[in-house]
C-alpha positions as CSV (number, residue, x, y, z in Angstrom):
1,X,19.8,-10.0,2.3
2,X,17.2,-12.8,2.1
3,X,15.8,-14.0,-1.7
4,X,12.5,-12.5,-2.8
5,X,11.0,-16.3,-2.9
6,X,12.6,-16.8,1.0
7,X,10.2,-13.9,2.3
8,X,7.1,-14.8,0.1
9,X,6.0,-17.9,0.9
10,X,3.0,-18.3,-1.1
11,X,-0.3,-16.5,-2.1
12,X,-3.9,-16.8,-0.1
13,X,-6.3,-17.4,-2.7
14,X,-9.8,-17.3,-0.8
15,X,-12.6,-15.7,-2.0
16,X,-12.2,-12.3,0.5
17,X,-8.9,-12.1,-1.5
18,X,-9.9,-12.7,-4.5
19,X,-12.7,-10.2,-4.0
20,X,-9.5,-8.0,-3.0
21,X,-7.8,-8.4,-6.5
22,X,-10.6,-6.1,-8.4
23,X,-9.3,-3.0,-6.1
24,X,-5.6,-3.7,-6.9
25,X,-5.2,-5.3,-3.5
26,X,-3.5,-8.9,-2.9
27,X,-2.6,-11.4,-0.5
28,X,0.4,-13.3,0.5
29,X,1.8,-15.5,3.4
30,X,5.3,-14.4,4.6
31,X,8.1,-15.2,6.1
32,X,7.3,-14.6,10.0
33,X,10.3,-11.7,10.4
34,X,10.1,-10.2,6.9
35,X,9.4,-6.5,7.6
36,X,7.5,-4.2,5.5
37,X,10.1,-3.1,3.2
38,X,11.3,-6.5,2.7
39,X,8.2,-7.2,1.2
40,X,7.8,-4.6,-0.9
41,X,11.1,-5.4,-2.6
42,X,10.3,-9.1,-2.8
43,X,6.6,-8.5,-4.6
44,X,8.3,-6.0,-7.2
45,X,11.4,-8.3,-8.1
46,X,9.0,-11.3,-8.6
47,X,6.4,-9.9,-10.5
48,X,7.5,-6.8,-11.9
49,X,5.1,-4.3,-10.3
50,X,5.4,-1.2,-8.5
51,X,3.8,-1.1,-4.7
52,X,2.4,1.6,-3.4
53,X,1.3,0.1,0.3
54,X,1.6,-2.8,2.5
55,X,-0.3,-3.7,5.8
56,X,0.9,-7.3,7.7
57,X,-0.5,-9.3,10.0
58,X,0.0,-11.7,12.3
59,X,-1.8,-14.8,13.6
60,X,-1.1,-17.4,16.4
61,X,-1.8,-20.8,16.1
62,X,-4.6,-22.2,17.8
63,X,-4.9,-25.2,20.0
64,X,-6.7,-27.7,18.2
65,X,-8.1,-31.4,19.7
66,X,-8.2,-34.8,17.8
67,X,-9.8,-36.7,19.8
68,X,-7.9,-37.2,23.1
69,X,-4.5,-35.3,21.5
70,X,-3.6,-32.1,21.8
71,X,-2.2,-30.0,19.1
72,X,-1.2,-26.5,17.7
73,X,-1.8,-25.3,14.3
74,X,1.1,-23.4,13.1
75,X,1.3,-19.5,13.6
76,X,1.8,-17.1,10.0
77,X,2.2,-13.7,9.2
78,X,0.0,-12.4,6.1
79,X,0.7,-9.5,4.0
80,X,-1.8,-7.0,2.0
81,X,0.2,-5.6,-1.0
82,X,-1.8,-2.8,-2.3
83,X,-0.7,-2.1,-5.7
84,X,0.0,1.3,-7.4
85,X,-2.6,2.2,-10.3
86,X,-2.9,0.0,-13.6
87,X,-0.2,-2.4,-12.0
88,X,-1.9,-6.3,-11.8
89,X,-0.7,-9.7,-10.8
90,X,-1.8,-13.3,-12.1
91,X,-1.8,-14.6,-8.7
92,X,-1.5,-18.5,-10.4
93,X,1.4,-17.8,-11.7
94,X,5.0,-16.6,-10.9
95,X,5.1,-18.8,-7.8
């Protein structure tokens, strides 16, 4: 079994997601296999909170140009933790 900090990678701080934090809702990247339940236990262990849902998603990289070269921005996988009532996260800190 992987370590809660191997499957998150790191929270998306934007201003959708921060928008997303009033309803008890927040954002993380995550390891590309880590499956749903793997998450779940990775978000309680590192911040003490109890989940009630989590929806993932994930994006391809796109093919991006510089000039004449060719490149590929890496491909992630995204999590939305929805957390059960009256739990909260400081997202600045804990990782």
């Amino acid at each position: 079994m992987r370590s809660a900090r191997e499957v998150i990678i790191r929270p998306v701080v934007t201003e959708r997601s921060t928008e997303m934090t009033e309803r008890g809702a927040y954002t993380f990247l995550v390891a590309k296999d880590a499956n749903k339940i793997e998450i779940r236990r990775a978000v309680q262990e590192l911040f003490g909170v109890r989940v009630q849902a989590v929806r993932t998603m994930n994006y391809r990289g796109k093919w991006r140009r510089v000039g004449r070269s060719l490149g590929r921005r890496p491909a992630y996988k995204k999590a939305i933790v929805q957390l059960a009532e009256g739990s909260r996260i400081d997202v600045y800190e804990g990782i």
